[in-house]
GUVEX-342317 format. One record per residue (C-alpha): x negated, y negated, z negated; residue number from 1. Coordinates in nm, 4 decimals. Layout:
residues N
<<X Y Z> NUM>
...
This chain:
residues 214
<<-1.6668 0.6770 -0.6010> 1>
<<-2.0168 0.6222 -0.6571> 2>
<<-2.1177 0.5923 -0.2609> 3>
<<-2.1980 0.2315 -0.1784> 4>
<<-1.9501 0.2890 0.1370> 5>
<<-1.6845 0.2392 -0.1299> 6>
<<-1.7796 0.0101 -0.3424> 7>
<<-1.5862 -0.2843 -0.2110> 8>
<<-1.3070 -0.1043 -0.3518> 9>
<<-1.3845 -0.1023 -0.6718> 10>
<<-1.4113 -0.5666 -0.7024> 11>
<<-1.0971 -0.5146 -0.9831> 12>
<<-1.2823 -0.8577 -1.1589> 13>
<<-1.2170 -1.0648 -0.8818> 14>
<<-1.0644 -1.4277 -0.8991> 15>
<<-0.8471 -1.2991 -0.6341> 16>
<<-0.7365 -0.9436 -0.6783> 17>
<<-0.5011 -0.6650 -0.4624> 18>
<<-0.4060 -0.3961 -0.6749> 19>
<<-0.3629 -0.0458 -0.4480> 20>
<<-0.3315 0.3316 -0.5395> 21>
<<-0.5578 0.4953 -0.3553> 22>
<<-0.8135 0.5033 -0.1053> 23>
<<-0.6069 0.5411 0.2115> 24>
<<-0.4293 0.2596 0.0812> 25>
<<-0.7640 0.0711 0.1139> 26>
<<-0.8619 0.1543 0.3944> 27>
<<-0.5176 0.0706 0.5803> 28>
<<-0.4739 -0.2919 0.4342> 29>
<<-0.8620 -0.3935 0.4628> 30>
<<-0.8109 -0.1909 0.9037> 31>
<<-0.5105 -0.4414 0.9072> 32>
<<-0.6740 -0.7463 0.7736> 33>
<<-0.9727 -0.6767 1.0296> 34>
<<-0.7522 -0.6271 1.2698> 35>
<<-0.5121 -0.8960 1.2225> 36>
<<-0.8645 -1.1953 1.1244> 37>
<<-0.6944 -1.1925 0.7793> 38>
<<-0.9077 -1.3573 0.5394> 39>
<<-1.0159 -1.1039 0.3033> 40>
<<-1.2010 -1.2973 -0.0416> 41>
<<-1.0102 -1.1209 -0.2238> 42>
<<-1.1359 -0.7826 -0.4102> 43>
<<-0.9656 -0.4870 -0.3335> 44>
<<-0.8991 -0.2593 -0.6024> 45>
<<-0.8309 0.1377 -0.6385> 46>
<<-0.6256 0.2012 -0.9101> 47>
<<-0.6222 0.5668 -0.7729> 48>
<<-0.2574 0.6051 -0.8681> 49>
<<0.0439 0.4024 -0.9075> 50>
<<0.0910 0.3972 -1.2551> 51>
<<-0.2873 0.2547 -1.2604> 52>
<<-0.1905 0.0049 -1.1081> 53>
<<0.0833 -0.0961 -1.3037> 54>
<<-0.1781 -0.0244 -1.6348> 55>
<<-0.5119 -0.2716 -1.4262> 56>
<<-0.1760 -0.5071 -1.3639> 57>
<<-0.0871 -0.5088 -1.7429> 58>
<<-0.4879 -0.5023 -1.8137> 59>
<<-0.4851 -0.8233 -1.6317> 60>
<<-0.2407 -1.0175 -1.7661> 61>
<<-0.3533 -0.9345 -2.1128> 62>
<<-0.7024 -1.0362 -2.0670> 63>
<<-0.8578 -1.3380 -2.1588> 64>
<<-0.9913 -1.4076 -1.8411> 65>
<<-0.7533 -1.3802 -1.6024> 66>
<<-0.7358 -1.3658 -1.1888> 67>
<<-0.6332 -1.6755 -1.0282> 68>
<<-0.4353 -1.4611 -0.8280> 69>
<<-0.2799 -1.0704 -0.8357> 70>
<<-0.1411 -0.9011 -0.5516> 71>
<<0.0180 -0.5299 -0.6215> 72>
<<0.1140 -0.3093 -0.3397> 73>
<<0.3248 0.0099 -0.4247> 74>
<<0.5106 0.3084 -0.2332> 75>
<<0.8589 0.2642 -0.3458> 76>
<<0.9011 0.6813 -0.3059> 77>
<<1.2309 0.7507 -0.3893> 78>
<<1.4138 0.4619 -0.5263> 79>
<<1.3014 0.0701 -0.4012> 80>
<<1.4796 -0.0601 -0.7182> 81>
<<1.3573 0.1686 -0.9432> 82>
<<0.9685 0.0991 -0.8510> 83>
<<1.0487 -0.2883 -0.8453> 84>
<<1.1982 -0.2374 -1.1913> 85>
<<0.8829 -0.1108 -1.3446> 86>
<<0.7243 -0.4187 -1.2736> 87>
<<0.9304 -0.6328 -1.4112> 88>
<<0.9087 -0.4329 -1.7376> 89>
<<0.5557 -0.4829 -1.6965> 90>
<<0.5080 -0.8237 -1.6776> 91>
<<0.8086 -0.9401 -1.8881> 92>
<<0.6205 -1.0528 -2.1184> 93>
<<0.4502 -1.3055 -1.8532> 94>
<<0.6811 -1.4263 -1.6428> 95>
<<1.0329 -1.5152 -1.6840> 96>
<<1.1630 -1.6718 -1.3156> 97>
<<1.0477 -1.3217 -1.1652> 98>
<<1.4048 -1.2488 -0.9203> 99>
<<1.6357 -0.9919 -1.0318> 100>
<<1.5511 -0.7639 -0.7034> 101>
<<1.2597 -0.7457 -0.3959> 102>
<<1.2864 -0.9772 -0.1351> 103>
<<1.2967 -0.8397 0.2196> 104>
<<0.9574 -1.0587 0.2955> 105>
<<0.7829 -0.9396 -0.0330> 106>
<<0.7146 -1.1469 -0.3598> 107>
<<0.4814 -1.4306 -0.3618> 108>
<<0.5566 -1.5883 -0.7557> 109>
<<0.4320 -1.9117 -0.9049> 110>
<<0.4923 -1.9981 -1.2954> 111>
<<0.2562 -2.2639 -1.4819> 112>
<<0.0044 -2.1306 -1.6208> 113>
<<-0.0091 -1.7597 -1.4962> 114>
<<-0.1834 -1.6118 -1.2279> 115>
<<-0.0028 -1.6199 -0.8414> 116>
<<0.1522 -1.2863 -0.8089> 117>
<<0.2409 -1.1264 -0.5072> 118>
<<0.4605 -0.7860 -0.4457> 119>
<<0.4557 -0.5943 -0.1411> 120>
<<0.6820 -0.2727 -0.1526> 121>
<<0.5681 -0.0037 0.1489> 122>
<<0.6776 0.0835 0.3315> 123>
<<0.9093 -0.2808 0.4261> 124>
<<1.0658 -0.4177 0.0375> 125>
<<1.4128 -0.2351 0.1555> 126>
<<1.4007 0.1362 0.2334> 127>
<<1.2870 0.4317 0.0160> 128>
<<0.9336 0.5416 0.1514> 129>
<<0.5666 0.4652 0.1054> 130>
<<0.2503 0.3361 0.2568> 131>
<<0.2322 0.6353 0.5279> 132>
<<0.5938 0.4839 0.6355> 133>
<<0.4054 0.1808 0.7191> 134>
<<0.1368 0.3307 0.8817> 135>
<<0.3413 0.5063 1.1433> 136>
<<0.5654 0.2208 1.2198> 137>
<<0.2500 0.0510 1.3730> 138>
<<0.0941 0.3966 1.5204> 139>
<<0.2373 0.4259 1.8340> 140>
<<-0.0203 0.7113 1.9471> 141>
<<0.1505 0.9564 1.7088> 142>
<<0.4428 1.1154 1.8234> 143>
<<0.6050 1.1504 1.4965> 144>
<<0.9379 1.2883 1.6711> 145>
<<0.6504 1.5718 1.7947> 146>
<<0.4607 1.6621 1.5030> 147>
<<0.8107 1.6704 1.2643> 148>
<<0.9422 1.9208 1.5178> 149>
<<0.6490 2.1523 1.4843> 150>
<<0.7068 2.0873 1.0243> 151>
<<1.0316 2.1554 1.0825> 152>
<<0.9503 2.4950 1.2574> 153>
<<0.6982 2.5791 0.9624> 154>
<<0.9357 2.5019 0.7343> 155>
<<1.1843 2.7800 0.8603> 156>
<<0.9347 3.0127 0.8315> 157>
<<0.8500 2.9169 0.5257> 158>
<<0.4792 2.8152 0.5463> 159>
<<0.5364 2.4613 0.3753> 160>
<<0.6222 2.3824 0.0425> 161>
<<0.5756 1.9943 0.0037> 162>
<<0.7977 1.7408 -0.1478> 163>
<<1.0757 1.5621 0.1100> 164>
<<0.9381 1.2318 -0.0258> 165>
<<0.5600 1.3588 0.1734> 166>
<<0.7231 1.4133 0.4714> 167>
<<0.5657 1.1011 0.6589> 168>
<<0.2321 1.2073 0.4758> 169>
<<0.2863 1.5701 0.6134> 170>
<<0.2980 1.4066 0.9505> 171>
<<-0.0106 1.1663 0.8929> 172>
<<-0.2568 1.5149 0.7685> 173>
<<-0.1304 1.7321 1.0795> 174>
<<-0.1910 1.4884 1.3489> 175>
<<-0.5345 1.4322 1.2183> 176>
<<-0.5824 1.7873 1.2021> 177>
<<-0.5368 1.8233 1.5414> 178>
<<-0.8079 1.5547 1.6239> 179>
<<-1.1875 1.6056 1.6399> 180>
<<-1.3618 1.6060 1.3163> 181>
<<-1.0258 1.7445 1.1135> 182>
<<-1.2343 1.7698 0.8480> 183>
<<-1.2377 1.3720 0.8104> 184>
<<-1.0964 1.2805 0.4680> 185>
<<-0.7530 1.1164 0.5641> 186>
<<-0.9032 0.7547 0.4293> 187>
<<-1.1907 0.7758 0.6626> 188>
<<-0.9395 0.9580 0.9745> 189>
<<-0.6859 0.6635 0.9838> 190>
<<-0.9721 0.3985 1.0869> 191>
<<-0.9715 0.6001 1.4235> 192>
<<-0.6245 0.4949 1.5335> 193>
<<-0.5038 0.1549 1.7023> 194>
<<-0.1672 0.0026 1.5118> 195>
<<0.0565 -0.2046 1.6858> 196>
<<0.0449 -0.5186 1.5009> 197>
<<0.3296 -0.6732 1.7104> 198>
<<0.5743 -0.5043 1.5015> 199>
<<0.8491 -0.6561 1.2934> 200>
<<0.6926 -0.4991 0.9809> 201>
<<0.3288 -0.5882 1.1010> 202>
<<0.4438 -0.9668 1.1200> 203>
<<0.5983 -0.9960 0.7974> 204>
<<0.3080 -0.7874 0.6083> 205>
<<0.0588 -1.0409 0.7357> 206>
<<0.3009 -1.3568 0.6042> 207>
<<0.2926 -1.2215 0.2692> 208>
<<-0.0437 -1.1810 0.2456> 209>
<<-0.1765 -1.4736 0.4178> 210>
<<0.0850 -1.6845 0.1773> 211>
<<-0.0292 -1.4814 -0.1030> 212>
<<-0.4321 -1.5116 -0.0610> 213>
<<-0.4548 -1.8792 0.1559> 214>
């Protein structure tokens, strides 16, 4: 990532902090903020993957600087409880009150001392899924029912061979396909569409991270 076009993803020093594991990821929550006038002095980081994440998040905490405030955002992929798990191991050693599970409006955490951490499951803190989950919910030009159809008919003949956790991901990469300039990176593609920020899961999302950054 050496382009200047991405270098506001790479402000991992900041004060204020939002941990993220990739560049779509990026691009999706800094679209929303825009979108929704969310104020955004906060750096947004690319851990790249999600254990980075949880290693920058540990990398954090240990330092002898630390943020003022750290916000995480993970897919929960297969298992919600599982993923929220991991980060209690990982900060055990910080924070004691942390709640036993997720709560349906995301984490937003105060102890004395400790930097404000905030917890944001994709796709919605409840169901198995990840960021692309999200995405579509607030989409509404993609006709997900559509595109799975046409997977699903691929998949018979056997011409795909990705994981049943990628499905909404699948979706995502063949509707931009079809668009002009398919060649667009998927991070730079996803700019291009309007999201529904009315949504249930829009409304919350911006809550969290308005409490969590204001």
């Amino acid at each position: 990532m050496s382009s200047k076009s991405t270098d506001w993803m790479k402000r991992c020093g900041e004060k204020s902090v939002l941990l993220l594991e990739g560049k779509s990821d990026c691009n999706i929550v800094k679209k929303f903020c825009e979108d929704n006038e969310i104020n955004t002095q906060f750096g947004f980081c690319n851990c790249e993957n999600d254990n980075q994440v949880l290693s920058q998040l540990n990398a954090l905490l240990q330092g002898s600087n630390q943020p003022e405030i750290i916000g995480i955002i993970l897919d929960a992929d297969n298992d919600i409880n599982a993923r929220y798990q991991e980060i209690i191991n990982k900060t055990t050693k910080f924070y004691k009150k942390l709640p036993s599970s997720i709560l349906k409006t995301g984490l937003v955490h105060t102890e004395n001392g400790l930097p404000k951490l905030g917890v944001w499951i994709m796709p919605n803190n409840q169901d198995n899924g990840a960021l692309e989950k999200f995405y579509l919910e607030l989409a509404t030009d993609i006709d997900t029912a559509f595109i799975n159809d046409v997977i699903k008919r691929a998949e018979n003949k056997k011409l795909t061979s990705f994981k049943s956790q990628h499905r909404n991901k699948a979706i995502m990469h063949t509707y931009f396909a079809w668009q002009d300039s398919p060649s667009d990176p998927l991070h730079s593609a996803i700019n291009k569409i309007a999201l529904d920020n009315s949504q249930e899961i829009a409304t919350t999302f911006k809550i969290w991270l308005v409490q969590l950054f204001n």
